[in-house]
C-alpha positions in Angstrom: -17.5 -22.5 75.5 -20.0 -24.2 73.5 -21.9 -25.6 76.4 -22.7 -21.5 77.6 -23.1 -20.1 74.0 -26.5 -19.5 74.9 -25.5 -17.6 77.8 -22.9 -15.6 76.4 -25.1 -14.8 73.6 -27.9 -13.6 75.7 -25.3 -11.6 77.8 -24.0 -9.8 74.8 -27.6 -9.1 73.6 -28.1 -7.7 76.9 -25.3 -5.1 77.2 -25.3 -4.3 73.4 -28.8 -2.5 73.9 -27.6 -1.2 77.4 -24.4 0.5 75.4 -26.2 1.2 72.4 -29.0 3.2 75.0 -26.5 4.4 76.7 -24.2 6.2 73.3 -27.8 7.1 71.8 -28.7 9.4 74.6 -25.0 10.5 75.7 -23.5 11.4 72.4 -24.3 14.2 69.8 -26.9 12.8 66.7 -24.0 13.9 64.6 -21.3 11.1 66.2 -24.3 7.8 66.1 -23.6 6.9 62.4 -19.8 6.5 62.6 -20.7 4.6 66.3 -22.6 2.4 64.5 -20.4 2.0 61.7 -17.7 0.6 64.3 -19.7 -1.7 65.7 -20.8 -3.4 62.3 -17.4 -4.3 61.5 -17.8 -6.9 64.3 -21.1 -8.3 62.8 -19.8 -8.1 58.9 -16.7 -9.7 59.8 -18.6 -12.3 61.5 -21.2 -13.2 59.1 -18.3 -13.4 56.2 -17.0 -16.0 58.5 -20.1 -17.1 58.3 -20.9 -17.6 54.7 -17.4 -18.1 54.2 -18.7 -22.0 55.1 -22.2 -21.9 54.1 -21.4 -22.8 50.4 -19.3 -26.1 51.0 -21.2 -27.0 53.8 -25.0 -26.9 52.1 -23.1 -28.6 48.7 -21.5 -31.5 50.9 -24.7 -32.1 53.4 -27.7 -31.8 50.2 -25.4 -34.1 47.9 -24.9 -36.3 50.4 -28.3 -36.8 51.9 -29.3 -36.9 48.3 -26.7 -39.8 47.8 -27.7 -42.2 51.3 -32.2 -42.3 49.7 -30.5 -45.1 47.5 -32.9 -45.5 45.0 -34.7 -42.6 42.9 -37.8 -44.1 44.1 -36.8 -42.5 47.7 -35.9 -39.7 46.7 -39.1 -39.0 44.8 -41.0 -40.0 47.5 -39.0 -38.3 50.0 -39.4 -35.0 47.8 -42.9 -34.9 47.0 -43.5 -34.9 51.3 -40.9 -32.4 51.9 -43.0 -30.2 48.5 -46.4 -30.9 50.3 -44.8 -29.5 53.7 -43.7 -26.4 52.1 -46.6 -25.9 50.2 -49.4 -26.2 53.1 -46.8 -24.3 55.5 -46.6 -21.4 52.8 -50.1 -20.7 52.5 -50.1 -21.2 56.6 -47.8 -18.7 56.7 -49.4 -16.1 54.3 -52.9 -16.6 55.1 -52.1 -15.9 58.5 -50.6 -12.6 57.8 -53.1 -11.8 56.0 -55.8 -12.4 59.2 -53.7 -10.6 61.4 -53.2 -7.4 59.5 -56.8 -7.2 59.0 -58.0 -8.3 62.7 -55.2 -5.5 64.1 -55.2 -2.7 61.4 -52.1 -1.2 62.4 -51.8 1.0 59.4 -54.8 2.6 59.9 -54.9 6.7 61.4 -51.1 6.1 61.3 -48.9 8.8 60.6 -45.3 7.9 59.6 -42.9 9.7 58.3 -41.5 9.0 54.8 -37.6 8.9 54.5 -35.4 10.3 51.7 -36.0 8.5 48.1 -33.0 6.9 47.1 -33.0 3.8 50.2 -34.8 1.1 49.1 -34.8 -1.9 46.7 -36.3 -1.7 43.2 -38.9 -3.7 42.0 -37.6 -4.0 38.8 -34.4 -6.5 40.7 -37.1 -9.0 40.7 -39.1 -10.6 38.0 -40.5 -14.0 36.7 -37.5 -14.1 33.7 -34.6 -13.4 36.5 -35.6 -15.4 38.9 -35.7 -18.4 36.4 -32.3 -17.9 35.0 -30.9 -16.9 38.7 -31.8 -20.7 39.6 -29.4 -22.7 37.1 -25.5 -21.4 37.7 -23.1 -21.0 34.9 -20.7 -22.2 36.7 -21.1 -24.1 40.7 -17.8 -21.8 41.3 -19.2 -19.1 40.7 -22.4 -19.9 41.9 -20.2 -20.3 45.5 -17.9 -17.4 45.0 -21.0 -15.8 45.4 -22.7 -17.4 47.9 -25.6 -17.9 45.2 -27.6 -20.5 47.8 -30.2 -21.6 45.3 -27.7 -21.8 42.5 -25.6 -24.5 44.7 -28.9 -26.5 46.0 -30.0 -26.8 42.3 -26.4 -28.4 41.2 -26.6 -29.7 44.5 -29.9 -32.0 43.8 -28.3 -33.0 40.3 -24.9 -33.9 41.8 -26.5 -36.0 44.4 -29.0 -37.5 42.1 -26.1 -38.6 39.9 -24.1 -39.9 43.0 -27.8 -42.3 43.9 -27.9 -43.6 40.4 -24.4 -44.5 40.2 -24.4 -46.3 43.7 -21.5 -48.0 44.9 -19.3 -46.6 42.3 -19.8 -43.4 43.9 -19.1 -44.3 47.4 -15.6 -42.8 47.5 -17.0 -39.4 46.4 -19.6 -39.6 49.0 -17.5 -40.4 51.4 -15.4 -37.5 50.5 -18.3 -35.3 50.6 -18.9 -37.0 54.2 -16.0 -35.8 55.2 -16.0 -32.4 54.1 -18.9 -31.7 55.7 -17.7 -33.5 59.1 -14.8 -30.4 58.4 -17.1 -27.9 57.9 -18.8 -28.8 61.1 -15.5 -28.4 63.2 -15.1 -24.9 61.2 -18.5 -23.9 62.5 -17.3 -24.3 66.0 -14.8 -22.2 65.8 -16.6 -19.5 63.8 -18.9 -19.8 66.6 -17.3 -18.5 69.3 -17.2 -15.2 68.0 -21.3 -15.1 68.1 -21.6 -13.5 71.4 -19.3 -10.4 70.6 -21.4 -10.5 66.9 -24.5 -10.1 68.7 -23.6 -7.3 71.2 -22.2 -5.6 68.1 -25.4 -6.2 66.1 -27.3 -5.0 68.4 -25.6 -2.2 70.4 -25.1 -0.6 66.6 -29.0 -0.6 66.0 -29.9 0.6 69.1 -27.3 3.3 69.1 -28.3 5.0 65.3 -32.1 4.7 66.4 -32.3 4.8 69.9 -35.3 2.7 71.3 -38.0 5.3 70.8 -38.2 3.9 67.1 -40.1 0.9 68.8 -42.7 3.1 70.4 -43.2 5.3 67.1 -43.8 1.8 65.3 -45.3 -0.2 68.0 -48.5 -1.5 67.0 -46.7 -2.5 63.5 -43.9 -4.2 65.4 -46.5 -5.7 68.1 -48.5 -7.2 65.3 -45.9 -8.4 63.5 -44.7 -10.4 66.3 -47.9 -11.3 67.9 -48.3 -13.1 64.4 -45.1 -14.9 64.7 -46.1 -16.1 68.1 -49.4 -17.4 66.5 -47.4 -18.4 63.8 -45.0 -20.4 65.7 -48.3 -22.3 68.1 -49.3 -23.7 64.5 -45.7 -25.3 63.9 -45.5 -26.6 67.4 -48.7 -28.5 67.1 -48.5 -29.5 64.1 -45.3 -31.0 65.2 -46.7 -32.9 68.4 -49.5 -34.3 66.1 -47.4 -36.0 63.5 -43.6 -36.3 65.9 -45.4 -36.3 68.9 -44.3 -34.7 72.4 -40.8 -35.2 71.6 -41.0 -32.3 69.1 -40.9 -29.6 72.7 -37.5 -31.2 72.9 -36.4 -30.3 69.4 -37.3 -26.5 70.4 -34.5 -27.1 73.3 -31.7 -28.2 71.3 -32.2 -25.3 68.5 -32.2 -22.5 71.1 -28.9 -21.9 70.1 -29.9 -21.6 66.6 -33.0 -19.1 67.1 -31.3 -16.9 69.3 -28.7 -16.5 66.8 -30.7 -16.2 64.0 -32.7 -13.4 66.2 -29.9 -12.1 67.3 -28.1 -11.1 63.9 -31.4 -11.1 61.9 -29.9 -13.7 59.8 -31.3 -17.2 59.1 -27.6 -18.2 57.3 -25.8 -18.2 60.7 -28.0 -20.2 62.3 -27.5 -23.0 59.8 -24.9 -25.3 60.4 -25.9 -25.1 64.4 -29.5 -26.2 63.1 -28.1 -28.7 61.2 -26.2 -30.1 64.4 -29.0 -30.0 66.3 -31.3 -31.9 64.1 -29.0 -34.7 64.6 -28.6 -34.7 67.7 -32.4 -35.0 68.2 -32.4 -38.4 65.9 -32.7 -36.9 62.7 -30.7 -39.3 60.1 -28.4 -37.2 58.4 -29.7 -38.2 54.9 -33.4 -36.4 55.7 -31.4 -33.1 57.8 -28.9 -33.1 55.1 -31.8 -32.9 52.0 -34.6 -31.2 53.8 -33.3 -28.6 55.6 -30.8 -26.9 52.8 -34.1 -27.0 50.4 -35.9 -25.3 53.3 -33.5 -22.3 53.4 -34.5 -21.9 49.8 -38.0 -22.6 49.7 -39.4 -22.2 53.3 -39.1 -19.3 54.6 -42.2 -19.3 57.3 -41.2 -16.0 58.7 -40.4 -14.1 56.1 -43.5 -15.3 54.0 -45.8 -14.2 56.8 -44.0 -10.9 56.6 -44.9 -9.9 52.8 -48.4 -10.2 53.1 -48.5 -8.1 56.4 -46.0 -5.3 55.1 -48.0 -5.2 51.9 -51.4 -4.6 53.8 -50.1 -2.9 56.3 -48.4 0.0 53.6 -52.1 -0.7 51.9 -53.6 0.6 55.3 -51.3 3.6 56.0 -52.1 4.9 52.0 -55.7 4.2 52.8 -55.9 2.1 49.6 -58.9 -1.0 49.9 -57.8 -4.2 47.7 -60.7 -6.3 46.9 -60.7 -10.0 48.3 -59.7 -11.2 44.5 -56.5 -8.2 44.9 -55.6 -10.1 48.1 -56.0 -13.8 46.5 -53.8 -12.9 43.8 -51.6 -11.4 45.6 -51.5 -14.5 47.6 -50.6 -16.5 44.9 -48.1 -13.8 43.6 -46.2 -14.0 46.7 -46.7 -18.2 47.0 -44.3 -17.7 43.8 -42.1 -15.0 44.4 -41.2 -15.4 47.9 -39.3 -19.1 47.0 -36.5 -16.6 45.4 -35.9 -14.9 48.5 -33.4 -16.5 49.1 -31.0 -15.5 46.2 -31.7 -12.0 46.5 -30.1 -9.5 48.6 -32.2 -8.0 51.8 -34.9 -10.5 50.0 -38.2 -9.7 51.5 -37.8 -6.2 50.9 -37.3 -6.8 47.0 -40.2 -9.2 46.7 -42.4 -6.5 49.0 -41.1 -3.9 46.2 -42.6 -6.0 43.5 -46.0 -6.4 45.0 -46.4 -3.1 45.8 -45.4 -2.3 41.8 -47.7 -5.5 40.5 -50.8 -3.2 42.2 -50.2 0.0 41.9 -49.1 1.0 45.6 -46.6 3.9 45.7 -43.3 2.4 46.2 -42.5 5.0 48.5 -44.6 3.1 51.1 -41.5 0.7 51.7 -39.5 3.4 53.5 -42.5 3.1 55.8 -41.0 0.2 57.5 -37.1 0.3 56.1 -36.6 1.9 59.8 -37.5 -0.6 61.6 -37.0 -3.5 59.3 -34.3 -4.8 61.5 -36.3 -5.4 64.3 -38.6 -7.5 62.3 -35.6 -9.2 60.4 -34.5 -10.5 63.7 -38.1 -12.1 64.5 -38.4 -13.8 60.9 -35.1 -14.8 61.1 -35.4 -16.7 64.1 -39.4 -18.1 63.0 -36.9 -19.4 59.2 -35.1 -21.4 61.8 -38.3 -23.0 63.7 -40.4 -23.7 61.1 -37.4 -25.3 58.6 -37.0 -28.1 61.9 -40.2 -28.5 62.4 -39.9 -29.7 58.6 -37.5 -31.4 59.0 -38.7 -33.5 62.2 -41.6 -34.0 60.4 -40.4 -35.7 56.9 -37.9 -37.8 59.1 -40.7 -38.9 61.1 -42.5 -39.8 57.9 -39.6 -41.6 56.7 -39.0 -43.6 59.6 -36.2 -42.1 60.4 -36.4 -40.4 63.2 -34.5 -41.9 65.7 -33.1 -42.1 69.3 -31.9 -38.3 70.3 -27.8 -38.5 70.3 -25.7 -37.0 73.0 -22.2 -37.3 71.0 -23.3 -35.9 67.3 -21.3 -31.9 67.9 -19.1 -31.6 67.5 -17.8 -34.1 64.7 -15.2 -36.1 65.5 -11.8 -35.1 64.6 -11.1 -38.4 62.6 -14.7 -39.3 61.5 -16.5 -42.7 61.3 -16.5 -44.9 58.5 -19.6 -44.0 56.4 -21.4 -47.2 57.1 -21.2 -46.1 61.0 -22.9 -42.8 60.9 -26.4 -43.2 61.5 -27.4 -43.0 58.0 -29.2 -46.3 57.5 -32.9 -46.3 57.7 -33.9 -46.4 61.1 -36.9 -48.4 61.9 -37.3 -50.4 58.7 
């Protein structure tokens, strides 16, 4: 199964818009919700399975990559490369929207109509004071009752902080963590399975509620968009052969899986533990995948940065409103801020679009603009999350020295795993 779950996948992506097409124009208007509704019990019940081992899995793999730097002297230097990624990929990632909105105008002469009030996220859900106090958890079981991702990585870091300093006394807890995570692994390939029927349901349940003319109304916002993901996505890819080198075009390969997932269900969550595997399967020690990309699903989100600054222009356009070049710089750094909560906060980018709109005085009502076809665009910066948190990842490991031969044997994990020492977690090259 696993060695066709791109197949499968692209199969059910496939015949969920030929049944969705097919129930949009054969049914009343009146019976498309409650199709709809049917199908997204598939895709909730599959992304609950899928968040059902997020939390453990992000706690084990952070603490325990955390735990194999050694010495706090890695770790800081380890942290201050995978910051300086971030950073210079974040204002990549925003700057470029920025250029593209402006180059493509596809706001401008548009006539869209505005939904019902009542449908989209407040502003007020996100400010400076929340987002501060949504970091630290009261309590790490609440923090995964809740699925609270940046709550866990923060007690994550000091967990696995505490598990470096205290060094070989620690080793039977990391090794327990180890093994929980090997566990996790084995879950994910059985929650994996169900990703094929997920996506057709996904899909076929958008297509059938708004038909496929909704792309057409929406075109040149939808075309831009994703012309500046491709762009986007040529950045990543070179930057990636200049400091990995060729090998990075086989990196793309082994997280196909993972991108058409995260496309596929316009989440970046379910493509994470597949992500994960396939980092170490393309050399990746499991210390740098298991402490660069959990941060990465907190704090570098390519896709969904590059999104904010196009949806806020692009609303700017429709309203005919002008923001100077000092409006757009601070909005900039607004979003450089806000956007590393996104990932604590319910339908994320939306909320943090919300709050820019508020912070300069653009009518709220210009997020129903694009709540219509928000999907479609969720499923594009989904899958760019997934690209540009490997291409992170490749790169710091390759920094590190410690990005090794690619392994054929890494998913799935071994039912009785390794001893700890026999991993692949020792510095490779030094």
């Amino acid at each position: 199964m696993q060695r066709y779950l791109t197949l499968f996948v692209l199969v059910g992506l496939i015949l969920g818009v030929a049944v969705g097409y097919y129930l949009h124009h054969n049914q009343p208007s009146e019976a498309w919700p409650e199709l709809a509704a049917n199908f997204k019990l598939i895709t909730d019940v599959f992304l609950r399975l899928i968040k059902m081992i997020i939390a453990p899995l992000v706690f084990s793999t952070l603490a325990v990559g955390i735990a194999h730097m050694g010495d706090t002297g890695s770790l800081g230097r380890v942290g201050v490369r995978t910051l300086l990624w971030f950073i210079t990929a974040s204002i990549f990632s925003l700057v470029l929207g920025l250029i593209i909105v402006h180059i493509l105008q596809p706001g401008i002469g548009l006539q869209l109509p505005i939904p019902e009030e009542g449908n989209a996220p407040q502003a007020s859900a996100l400010n400076l004071r929340d987002f501060v106090t949504h970091l630290v958890p009261t309590s790490i079981f609440d923090a995964m009752a809740t699925n609270s991702i940046l709550q866990i990585v923060v007690f994550s870091l000091f967990f696995g902080v505490a598990l470096a300093a205290l060094g070989e006394q620690a080793k039977p807890v990391v090794d327990l963590a180890e093994r929980v995570s090997h566990v996790m692994l084995r879950v994910t390939g059985y929650v994996m399975n169900f990703a094929p029927l997920a996506v057709f349901a996904a899909i076929a349940a958008t297509v059938t509620e708004n038909g496929l003319d909704i792309l057409v109304t929406y075109g040149k916002f939808i075309g831009g968009f994703y012309l500046g993901l491709a762009i986007l996505w040529a950045l990543l890819i070179v930057a990636g052969l200049l400091i990995v080198g060729p090998r990075i075009l086989r990196m793309l390969g082994l997280i196909r899986d993972p991108i058409v997932l995260a496309f596929s269900t316009a989440s970046s969550e379910a493509a994470y533990p597949r992500t994960f595997e396939a980092l170490q399967k393309f050399g990746v020690s499991k210390r740098i995948a298991g402490f660069v990309l959990p941060l990465g699903y907190s704090f570098n989100l390519d896709g969904s940065m590059m999104y904010c600054t196009f949806a806020v222009l692009f609303i700017a356009q429709v309203y005919g409103i002008d923001l100077t070049w000092a409006q757009q710089v601070t909005m900039l750094l607004l979003l450089m801020v806000t956007s590393k909560g996104m990932a604590g906060v319910p339908r994320a980018s939306l909320v943090v679009i919300a709050a820019t709109l508020t912070q300069f005085g653009m009518p709220e009502a210009g997020l129903l603009l694009i709540l219509g076809v928000d999907h479609f665009l969720d499923m594009g910066r989904s899958a760019t999350n997934v690209v540009g948190n490997s291409v992170a990842t490749a790169v710091v490991a390759k920094w590190e020295k410690e990005l090794g031969p690619e392994q054929t044997d890494v998913p799935p994990p071994a039912t009785k795993p390794p001893p700890l020492e026999d991993q692949g977690d020792t510095e490779i090259g030094r």
